[in-house]
Structure formats: C-alpha cells, structure tokens
C-alpha positions in Angstrom: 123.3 183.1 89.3 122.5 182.8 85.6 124.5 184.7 82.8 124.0 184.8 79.0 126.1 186.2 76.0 124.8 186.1 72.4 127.3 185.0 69.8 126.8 186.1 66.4 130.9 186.5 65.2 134.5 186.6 66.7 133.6 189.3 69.1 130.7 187.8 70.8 132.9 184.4 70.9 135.6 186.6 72.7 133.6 188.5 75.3 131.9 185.3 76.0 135.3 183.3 76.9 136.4 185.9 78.9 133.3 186.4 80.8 133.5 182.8 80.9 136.7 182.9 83.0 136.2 185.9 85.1 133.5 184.3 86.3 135.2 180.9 87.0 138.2 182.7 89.0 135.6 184.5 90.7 133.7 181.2 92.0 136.8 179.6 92.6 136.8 177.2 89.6 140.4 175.8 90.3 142.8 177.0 87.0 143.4 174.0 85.7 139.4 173.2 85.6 139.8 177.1 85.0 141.7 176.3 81.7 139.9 173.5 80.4 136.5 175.3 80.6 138.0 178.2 78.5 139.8 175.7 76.4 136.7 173.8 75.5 134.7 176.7 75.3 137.0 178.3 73.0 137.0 175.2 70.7 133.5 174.8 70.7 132.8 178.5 69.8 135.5 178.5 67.1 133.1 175.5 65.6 129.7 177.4 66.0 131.4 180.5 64.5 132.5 178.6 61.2 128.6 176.8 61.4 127.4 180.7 61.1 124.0 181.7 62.5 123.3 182.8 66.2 124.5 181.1 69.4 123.8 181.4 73.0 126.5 180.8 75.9 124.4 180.3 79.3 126.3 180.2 82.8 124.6 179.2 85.6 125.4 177.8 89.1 124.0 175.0 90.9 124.6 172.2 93.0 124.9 168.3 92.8 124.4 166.0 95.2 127.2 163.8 97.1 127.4 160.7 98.8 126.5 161.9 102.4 123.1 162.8 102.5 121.7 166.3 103.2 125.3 167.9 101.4 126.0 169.4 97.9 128.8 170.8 95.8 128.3 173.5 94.3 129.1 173.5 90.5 129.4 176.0 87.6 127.5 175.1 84.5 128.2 176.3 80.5 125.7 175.2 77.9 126.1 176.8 74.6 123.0 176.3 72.2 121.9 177.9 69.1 119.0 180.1 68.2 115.6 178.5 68.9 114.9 177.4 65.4 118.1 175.6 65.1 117.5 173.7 68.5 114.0 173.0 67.4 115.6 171.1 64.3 117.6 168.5 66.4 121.0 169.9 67.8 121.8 168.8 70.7 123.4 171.4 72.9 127.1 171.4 74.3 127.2 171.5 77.9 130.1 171.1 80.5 130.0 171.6 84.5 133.5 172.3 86.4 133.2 172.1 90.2 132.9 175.4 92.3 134.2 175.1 95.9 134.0 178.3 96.9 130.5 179.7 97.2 129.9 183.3 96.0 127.6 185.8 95.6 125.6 186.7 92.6 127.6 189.0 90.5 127.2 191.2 87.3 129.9 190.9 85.2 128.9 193.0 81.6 130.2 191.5 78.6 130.2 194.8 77.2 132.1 196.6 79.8 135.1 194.2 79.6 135.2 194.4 76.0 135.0 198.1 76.3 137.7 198.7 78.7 141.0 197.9 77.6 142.4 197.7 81.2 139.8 195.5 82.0 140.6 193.2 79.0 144.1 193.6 79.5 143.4 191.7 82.9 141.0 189.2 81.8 143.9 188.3 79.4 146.7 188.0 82.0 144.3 186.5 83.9 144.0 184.0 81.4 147.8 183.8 81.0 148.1 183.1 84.4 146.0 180.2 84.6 148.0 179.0 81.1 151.2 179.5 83.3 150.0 177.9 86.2 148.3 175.2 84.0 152.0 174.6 82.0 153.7 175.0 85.2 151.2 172.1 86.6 152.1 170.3 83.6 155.5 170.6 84.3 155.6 168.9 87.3 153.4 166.1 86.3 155.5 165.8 83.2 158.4 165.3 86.3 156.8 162.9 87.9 155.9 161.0 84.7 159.6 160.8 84.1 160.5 159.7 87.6 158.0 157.0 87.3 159.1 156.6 84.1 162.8 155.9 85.4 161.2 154.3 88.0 159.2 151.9 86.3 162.2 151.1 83.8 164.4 150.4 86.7 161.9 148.3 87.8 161.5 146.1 84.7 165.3 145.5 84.5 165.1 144.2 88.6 162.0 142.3 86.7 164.2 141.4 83.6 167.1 140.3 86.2 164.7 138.8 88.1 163.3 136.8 85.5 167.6 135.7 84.8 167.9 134.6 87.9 164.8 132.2 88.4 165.4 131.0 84.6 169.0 130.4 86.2 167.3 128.8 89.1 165.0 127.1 87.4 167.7 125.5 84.8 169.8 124.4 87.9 166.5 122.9 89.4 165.9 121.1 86.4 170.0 120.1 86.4 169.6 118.8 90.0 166.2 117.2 89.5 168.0 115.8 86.1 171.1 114.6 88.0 169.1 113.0 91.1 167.1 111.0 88.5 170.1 109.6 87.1 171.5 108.7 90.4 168.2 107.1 91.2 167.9 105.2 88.3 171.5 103.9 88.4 171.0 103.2 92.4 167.9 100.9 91.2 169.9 98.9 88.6 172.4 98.5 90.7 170.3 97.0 93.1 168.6 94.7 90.6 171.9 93.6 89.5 173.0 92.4 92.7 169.9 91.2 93.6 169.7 88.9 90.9 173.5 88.2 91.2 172.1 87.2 94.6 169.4 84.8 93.7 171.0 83.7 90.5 174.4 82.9 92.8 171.7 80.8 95.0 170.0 79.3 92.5 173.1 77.6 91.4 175.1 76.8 94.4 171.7 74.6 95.4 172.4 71.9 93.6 175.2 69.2 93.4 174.7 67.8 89.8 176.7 70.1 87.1 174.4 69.1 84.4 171.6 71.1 86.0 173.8 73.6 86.7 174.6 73.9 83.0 170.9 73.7 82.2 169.8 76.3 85.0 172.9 79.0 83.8 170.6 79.7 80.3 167.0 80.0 81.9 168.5 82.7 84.3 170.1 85.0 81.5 167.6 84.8 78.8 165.9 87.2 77.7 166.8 90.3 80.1 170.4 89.9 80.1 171.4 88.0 77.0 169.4 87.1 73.9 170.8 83.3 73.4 173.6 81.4 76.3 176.2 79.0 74.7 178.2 76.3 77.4 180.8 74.7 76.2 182.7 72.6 79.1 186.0 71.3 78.1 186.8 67.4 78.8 188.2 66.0 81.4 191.5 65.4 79.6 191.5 69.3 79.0 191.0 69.6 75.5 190.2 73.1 74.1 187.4 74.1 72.1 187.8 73.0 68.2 187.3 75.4 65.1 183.1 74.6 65.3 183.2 77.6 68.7 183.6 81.2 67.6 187.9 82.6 67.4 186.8 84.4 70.4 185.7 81.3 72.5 189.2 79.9 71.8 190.8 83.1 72.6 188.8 83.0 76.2 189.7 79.6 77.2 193.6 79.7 76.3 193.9 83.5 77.7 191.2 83.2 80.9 190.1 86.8 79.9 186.6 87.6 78.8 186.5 88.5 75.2 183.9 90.9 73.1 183.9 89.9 69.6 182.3 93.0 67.3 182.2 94.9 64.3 182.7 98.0 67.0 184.9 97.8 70.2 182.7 97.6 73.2 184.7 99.1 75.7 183.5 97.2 78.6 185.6 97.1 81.9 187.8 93.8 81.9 187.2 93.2 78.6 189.3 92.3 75.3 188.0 93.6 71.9 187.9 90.7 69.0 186.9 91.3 65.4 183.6 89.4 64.9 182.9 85.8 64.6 182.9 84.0 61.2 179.9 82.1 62.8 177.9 84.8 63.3 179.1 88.6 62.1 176.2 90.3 62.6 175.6 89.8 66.2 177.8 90.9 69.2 179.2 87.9 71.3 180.9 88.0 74.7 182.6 84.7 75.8 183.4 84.5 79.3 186.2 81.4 80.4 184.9 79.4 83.4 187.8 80.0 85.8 189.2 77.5 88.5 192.2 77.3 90.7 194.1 75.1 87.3 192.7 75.8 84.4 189.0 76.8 82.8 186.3 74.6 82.6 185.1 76.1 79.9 183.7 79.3 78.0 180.5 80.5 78.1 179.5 82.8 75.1 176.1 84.9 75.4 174.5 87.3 72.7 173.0 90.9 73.9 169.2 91.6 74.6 169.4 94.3 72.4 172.7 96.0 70.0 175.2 95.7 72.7 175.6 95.2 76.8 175.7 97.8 79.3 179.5 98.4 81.1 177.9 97.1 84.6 175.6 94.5 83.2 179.0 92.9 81.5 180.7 93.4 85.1 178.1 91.2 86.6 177.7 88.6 83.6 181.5 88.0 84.4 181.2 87.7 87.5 177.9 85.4 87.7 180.1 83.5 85.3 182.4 82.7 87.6 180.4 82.3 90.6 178.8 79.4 88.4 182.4 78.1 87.4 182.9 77.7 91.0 179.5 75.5 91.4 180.4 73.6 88.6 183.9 72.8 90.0 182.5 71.9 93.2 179.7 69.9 91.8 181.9 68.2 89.9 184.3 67.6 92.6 181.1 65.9 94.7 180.0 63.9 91.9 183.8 62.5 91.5 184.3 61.7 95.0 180.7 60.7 95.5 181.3 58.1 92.5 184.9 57.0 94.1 183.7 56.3 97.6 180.5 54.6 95.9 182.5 52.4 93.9 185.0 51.4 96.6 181.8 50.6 99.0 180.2 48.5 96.4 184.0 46.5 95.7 184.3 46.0 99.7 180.6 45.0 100.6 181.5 40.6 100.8 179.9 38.2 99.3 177.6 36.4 101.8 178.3 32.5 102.1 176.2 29.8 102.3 176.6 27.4 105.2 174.5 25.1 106.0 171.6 25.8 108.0 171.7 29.3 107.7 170.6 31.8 104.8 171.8 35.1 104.4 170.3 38.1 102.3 171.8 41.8 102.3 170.5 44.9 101.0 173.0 47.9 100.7 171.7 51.3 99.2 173.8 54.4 98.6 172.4 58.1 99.8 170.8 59.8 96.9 171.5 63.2 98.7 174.5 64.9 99.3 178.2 63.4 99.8 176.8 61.0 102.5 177.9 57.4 101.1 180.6 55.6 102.2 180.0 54.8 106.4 177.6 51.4 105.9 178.9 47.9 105.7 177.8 44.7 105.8 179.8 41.8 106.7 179.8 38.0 106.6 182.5 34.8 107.0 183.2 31.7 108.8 185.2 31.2 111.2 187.8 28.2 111.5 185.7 26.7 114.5 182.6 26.4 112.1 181.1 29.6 113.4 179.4 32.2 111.1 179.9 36.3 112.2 177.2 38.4 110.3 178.3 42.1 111.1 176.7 45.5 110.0 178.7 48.4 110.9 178.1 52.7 110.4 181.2 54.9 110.5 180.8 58.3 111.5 181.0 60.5 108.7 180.9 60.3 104.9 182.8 60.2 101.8 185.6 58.6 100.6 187.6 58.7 103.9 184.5 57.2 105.5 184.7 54.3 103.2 188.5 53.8 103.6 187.7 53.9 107.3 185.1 51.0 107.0 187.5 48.8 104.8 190.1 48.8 107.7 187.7 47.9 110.1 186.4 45.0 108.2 189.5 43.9 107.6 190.6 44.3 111.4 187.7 42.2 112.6 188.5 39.3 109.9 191.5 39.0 111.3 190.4 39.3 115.0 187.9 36.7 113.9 190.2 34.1 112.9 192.0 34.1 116.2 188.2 32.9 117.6 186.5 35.3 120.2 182.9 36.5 120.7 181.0 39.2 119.3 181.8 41.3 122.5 185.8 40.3 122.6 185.7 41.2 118.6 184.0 44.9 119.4 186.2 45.4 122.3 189.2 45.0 120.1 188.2 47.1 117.3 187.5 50.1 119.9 191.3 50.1 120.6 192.0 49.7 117.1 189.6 52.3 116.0 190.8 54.6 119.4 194.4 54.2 118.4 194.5 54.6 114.4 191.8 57.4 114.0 191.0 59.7 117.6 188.8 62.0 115.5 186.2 58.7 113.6 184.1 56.7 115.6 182.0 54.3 114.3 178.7 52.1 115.4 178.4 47.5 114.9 176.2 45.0 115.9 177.8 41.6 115.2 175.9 38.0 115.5 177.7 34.7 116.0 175.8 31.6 114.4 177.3 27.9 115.2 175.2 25.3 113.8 175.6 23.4 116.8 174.3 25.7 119.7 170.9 26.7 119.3 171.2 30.3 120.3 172.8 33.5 118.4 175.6 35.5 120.5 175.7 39.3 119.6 176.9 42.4 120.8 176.2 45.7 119.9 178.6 48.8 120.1 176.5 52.2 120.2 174.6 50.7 117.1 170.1 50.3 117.0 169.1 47.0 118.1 168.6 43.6 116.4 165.2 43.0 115.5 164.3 38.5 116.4 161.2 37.1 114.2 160.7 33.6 115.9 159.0 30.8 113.9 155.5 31.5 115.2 155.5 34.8 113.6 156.6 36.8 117.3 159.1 39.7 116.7 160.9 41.1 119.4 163.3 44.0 119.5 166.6 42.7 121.2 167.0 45.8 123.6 170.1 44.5 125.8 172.3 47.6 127.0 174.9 48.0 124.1 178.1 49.3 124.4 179.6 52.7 123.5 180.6 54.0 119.9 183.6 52.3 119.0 186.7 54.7 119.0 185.5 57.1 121.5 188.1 57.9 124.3 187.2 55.6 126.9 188.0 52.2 128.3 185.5 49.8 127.7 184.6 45.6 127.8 181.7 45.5 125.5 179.5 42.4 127.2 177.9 39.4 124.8 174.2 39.2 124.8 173.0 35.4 124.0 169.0 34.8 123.0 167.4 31.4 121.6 167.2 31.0 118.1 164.8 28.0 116.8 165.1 26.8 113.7 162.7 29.4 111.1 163.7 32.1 112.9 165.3 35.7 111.5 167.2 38.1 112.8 167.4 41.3 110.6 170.5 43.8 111.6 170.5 46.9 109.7 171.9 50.6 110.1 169.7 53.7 111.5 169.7 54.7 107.7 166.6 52.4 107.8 165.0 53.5 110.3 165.7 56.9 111.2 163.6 59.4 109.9 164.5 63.2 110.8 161.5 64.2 112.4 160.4 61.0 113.7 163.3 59.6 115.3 164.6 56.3 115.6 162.1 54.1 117.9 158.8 54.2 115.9 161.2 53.2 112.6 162.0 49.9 114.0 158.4 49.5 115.3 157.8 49.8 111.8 160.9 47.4 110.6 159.3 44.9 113.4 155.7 44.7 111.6 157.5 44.7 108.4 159.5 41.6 109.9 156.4 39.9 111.6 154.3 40.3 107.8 155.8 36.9 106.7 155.1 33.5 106.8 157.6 30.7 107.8 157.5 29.4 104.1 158.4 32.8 102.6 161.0 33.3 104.8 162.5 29.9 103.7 161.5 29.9 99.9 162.7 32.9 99.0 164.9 35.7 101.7 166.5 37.7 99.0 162.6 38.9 98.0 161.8 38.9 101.8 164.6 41.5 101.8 162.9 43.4 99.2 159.7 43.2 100.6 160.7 45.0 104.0 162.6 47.5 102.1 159.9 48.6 99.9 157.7 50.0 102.8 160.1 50.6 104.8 162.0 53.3 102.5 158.5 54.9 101.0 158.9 57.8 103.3 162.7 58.2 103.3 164.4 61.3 101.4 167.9 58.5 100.8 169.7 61.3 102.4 171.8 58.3 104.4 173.0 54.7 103.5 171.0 52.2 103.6 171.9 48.8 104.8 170.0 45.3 105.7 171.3 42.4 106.9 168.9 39.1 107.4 169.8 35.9 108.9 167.7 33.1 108.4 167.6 29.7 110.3 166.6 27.1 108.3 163.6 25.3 109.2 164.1 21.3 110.0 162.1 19.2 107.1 
C-alpha cells in the first residue's frame, strides 16, 4: 500500500499527520512507535512549512528481512521529500520506518474526507490523544521504575559505600596485624641473636684459664656491633679502687656494684643508674658495668654505644655478659693462684740430688702447661745410714695444691722409714698403710731403687707405677717388667715384693712418671719403647761425661709430641764406669 499527501501550508501538514496516524493505528503501529512517528513527522513538517515551497509525505508498506531465513516483518515507511526540482538540487529526503506487526489490507484513507468531516477529525484527534495518554501513561511507569532503580541503585551504593568502610576497616586491621606480627618477628630474632651470642660469647670466655686473654678477648667480642670502644679496668689485688684518671661513673660502679649510664639524657635502661656525663668524655654516652664476685668487684668495665645510645635489651645482656666474664676472670684467676702455689711448693720440695761416690744422679721435673694438673710428681734422693742410696719417683693421684701437700708427706714418711733401713718393697709396704690410713680417698703410684756401692745389683720395687727402664754398658736396654704392686693407699692388704737385677758399672737406670710416656691416644707401652731407644742412643762416654745433658737429650724427643697436659718427671741413675 502506497499513500501520498501534498504539502503546500498548515493544512496539507495537518491532514497529512493525521492520515499519517490513522494509518499507523490501522496497521498496528504500536502507540508509542504510534507517537513518535507523528511526533517526528510533525517536527519535520513544521521545518518544511517555514522552508516554504511544495513537499510530498509518501507512506508505503513493506517488509525487511530477519535473522531466520525465508521470514519478514512487515514495516511502515514515511519519506517526506520536496518538489522535484528541489530534490534535484541536493536535499536529501527525511525518511523513518516504524515496525507493523499486524498485517492489513490495502486501505483508502482520503486526506480530504477527514479534513472534511469534523466527526472524523474529531476522532483522528482523540485518537491522537489517546496514544499521547497511553504514551504519558507509559512514561509514567517507566518514570516509576527509573525511580525504583533509582532508589535501588542508591541503596546499593551506600551497601557499596559501607562496603568499601568495612574492607578499609579490614584492610587497616590487616595492615595493624601484619604491622604488629612484624614487630614480634623482628624482636623474636634479636632476641635470639642476643642469646645466641651471649651463648658463644659466654663460651668463648669460659675456654680459657689465663685472665689476661680473657681481658683481651672481652673487647674483640663487643666491638663494633654492641659498643663502639670497651674499657677494662681490673682493680689490684690489694683492692684499690679506680683513681680520678677513670670516668666519676666508673668510681660510682665499683664502690656501689650497680651498672651506671653516664649522659647528657637519662637512658632509662632496666637496672641502670643515670649519671651526668663524664668530664673525660661529655659528648659520648658511657655505661660502666662493676665486675661482680662473691666479695667485692674485680673491676669496671666501661663501653661506648655503636651508635647515640643502647637498646633497653642490648644493655640487659651487656650486663649480664659482664658478669658472666667477671665470673671467668675470678675463676681464672683463682687457677692461676693455686696453679702458681702448688707449683712453687713442688719446686721447694723436689731434693737436691747427692753425690756419692760411684753413682751420678740427674733429674728432670717439668710442670703441666695445661690445666690445674701440677702438683702429683716427685722425685726423690738420700742416703741411708748403712751407706745405701734410695732414688724414688713417685705420682699422686690427683692435682693441685692438695696433691702437692699429699706428695710432701709421703716423702717425708719414706725418709723417715728409710732411716730405720728396709728395702724398697718394706719402704712401699709401709707407705700404703700410711697413705691407707691418713688419706682413704688419694692414692698414689712409686718405683724406688736401692744403690749400695758394695753389691753389684740395684734392688727396686714398684707400687702400681710404669717400669724401670736398664741401659747396660754395651748399649742393651731392657724394660724391667717384674709384677709390681698395687697403687699405694688403695683398700687392700698388701706385701709389695723386692725385684733385684745386675747392675755393671756404666750402666743407667732411668725411673720416670707416665707423664713421660703416656700419650692419650697412644697409650703407655709404645711411650717407653720410645723412652728405651731414647735410652739406648748413647754412648758409655756420654753417659759418664755429661748425665745432666743426657737428661736433656731424652727429653727433647721424647716430649715433641706431648700437649704438657701432665707432670713431667725423670730420674737417671748412673753407675760410674771403673777407670
């Protein structure tokens, strides 16, 4: 169906609209397509009108293809052009298509008759009322939904506004806890590399036994992570106190025992008194921490900080690595004292070896240069009234000065057994129930020797102590392995039996403590093998020229592979070649 309306003025423009919609309602152009067609149309006339000239309004159905193959939709077309001449100068003509679902037949609608007929206008215009109401009235309800969604969508920006609150809340308390854990991480890992170097540091000094390398050690362990420079000042023996060349704060340590924190600002550190700062050095934070003992401090050490001040736990543990090294210092001290008393009294006790005739006699007696472990070797030698000579060396168990005082009783118990005569084995037997009776808990180890210059054999015994070790004049040395007796002092009855061997003039018999000989992870028996070659090495004529360098000369190889952590002691008796 094709229809056309000629537009010259107003009245043209009118008929056409309303043929325009009359013809949409009757092709079932929905109203509110309805009322844009005649909208648009009504705008676009009201233009051509004030252009002037001659227009033409064509309507014409048709159909447009969909999707599916093989179907169509119908559709209502409105092209409004303007008099061939004008479209033959360029302009374009408006056109727009509305959809027509239900199909109808051709109809013929007169322009003229509607415009004629007042009833018939007078419907066309309710008509077109009715699609304005039903158009407004659609407008009303999507101008309701537009404000429900509009409600909608502003209640849904506050849940996105409250949502956003809480995961910024979440988020801060995330960052709080994540904040908080790093803290307690961090802190957990200083803490553990303070005590670990407490640890090490606390080892590092309780190794040794020599305070001055204690002293020297406390600095190299401090600087530079936990102080800048380390000051020791030990106090002397007599217990003088630090004179006015230390810091006030130093002095205030050592007569109060409290740590002290001399500063322009209080430090606040746990344990710790505040002190204005030093005269010597007012520009730098010092901490002096006393050297506690049992009686009074040994001193004050005084440390600058790494940086402007100290941590509260890094002073904690500087105090108390302070005193853990007070306490290695006491106790090194302590050693060295005792070490240096039971030294001394060994040294004033060892005898001074006769000379008789016939026989030569050279000793060797050698502290332990490790540990507390002096004071259990002796060496012995006297005459007897009958003419007789006793050569003794002797090892009592354990070390230290009550090991020395043990060995000066026993040598003086077996000078005075000796002067009542007796044999080696009588002598030993008697200073077992000496030993047995005066100290349950010591027990000790001899060999003795008896030389008369009229029998031309040595008598000796030996009480849980290493063989005698025989070089005869033609260079042969033989161990002297007779079955000794037991320890001396241990609980049990014993006769300890005399063992008597020839002795030719130029012979030597060497008696010596397992200090010689021993080596830990050796054992005993391939150290006297070695004392035995070292023995044998000699010649008749060095032997009788010059013992005292023959002593020296077995020591030296002898002792090349020994650590000193033992006495040493060496004993040589030397028969004098006839001329």
């Amino acid at each position: 169906m094709t229809r056309t309306w000629q537009i010259t003025d107003v009245t043209d423009a009118a008929r056409a609209r309303i043929g325009t919609a009359r013809l949409a309602a009757t092709f079932g152009v929905p109203p509110v397509e309805r009322a844009r067609l005649t909208a648009s149309l009504g705008a676009q006339l009201r233009l051509c009108l004030a252009k002037g000239g001659t227009w033409r309004l064509t309507l014409e159905t048709g159909t447009v293809s969909r999707t599916v193959p093989g179907a169509g939709e119908s559709v209502l077309h409105a092209v409004v052009t303007q008099s061939p001449r004008a479209a033959a100068a360029g302009q374009p003509p408006w056109r727009v298509t509305v959809p027509c679902p239900e199909a109808a037949a051709d109809v013929d609608l007169g322009a003229d008759s509607v415009a004629d007929d007042p009833e018939l206008l007078a419907q066309a215009l309710l008509g077109t009322d009715e699609d304005t109401a039903l158009v407004l009235e659609r407008l009303s309800e999507q101008e309701g939904l537009v404000e429900f969604h509009r409600e909608e969508l502003q209640q849904t920006n506050q849940g996105v506004v409250a949502l956003h609150a809480e995961l910024d809340a979440a988020g801060r308390a995330q960052r709080e806890a994540f904040a908080a854990e790093r803290k307690a991480r961090t802190e957990a890992e200083n803490a553990r590399r303070r005590l670990t170097f407490l640890a090490d540091a606390s080892a590092v000094l309780t190794a040794s036994l020599d305070h001055h390398e204690i002293v020297r050690r406390l600095p190299e362990l401090l600087v530079p992570e936990y102080a800048a420079s380390v000051d020791i000042w030990l106090f002397d023996q007599d217990g003088d106190r630090p004179g006015p060349a230390h810091a006030a704060a130093a002095v205030v340590a050592a007569r109060t025992g409290r740590p002290q924190y001399a500063a322009a600002h209080p430090g606040g550190l746990p344990g710790v008194d505040d002190q204005p700062p030093s005269a010597l050095a007012p520009e730098r934070p010092l901490l002096c921490i006393p050297l506690p003992t049992r009686q009074a401090p040994l001193g004050v050490v005084t440390l600058s900080p790494p940086g402007e001040r100290w941590d509260a736990d890094d002073a904690v543990m500087l105090v108390e690595l302070t005193r853990r090294a007070s306490i290695a210092i006491d106790h090194a001290q302590r050693y060295q004292h005792n070490r240096d008393i039971a030294e001394t009294l060994q040294r004033a006790l060892l005898t001074e070896l006769p000379a008789p005739p016939g026989l030569a006699l050279a000793a060797r007696y050698l502290p332990a240069t490790h540990g507390l472990n002096i004071g259990g070797d002796w060496y012995d030698a006297f005459r007897q009234p009958d003419g007789g000579v006793i050569a003794v060396v002797g090892d009592v168990t354990g070390h230290g000065l009550r090991a020395a005082v043990m060995m000066s009783q026993l040598r003086t118990a077996l000078r005075a057994y000796a002067v009542d005569g007796g044999s080696p084995g009588q002598l030993l037997t008697r200073l077992h129930t000496f030993l047995h009776h005066l100290q349950p808990d010591l027990f000790a180890t001899a060999v003795i020797a008896r030389f008369h210059p009229d029998d031309p054999t040595v008598t000796w015994a030996a009480a849980g102590h290493p063989p005698p070790v025989l070089r005869t004049p033609d260079g042969r040395v033989r161990t002297l392995d007779a079955k000794p007796g037991a320890m001396l002092g241990i609980p049990l009855r014993q006769e300890i039996a005399d063992h008597t061997v020839p002795m030719a003039p130029g012979s030597t018999l060497a008696l010596y403590t397992d200090g010689l000989v021993e080596r830990r992870a050796r054992g005993i028996d391939p150290g006297i093998a070695r004392l035995a070659d070292a023995l044998g090495s000699f010649g008749p004529a060095e032997l009788d020229a010059d013992l005292e360098g023959s002593a020296d000369g077995i020591l030296r190889p002898m002792l090349s592979d020994s650590e000193r952590d033992d006495d040493v002691c060496l004993l040589l008796c030397h028969l004098r070649g006839t001329d």
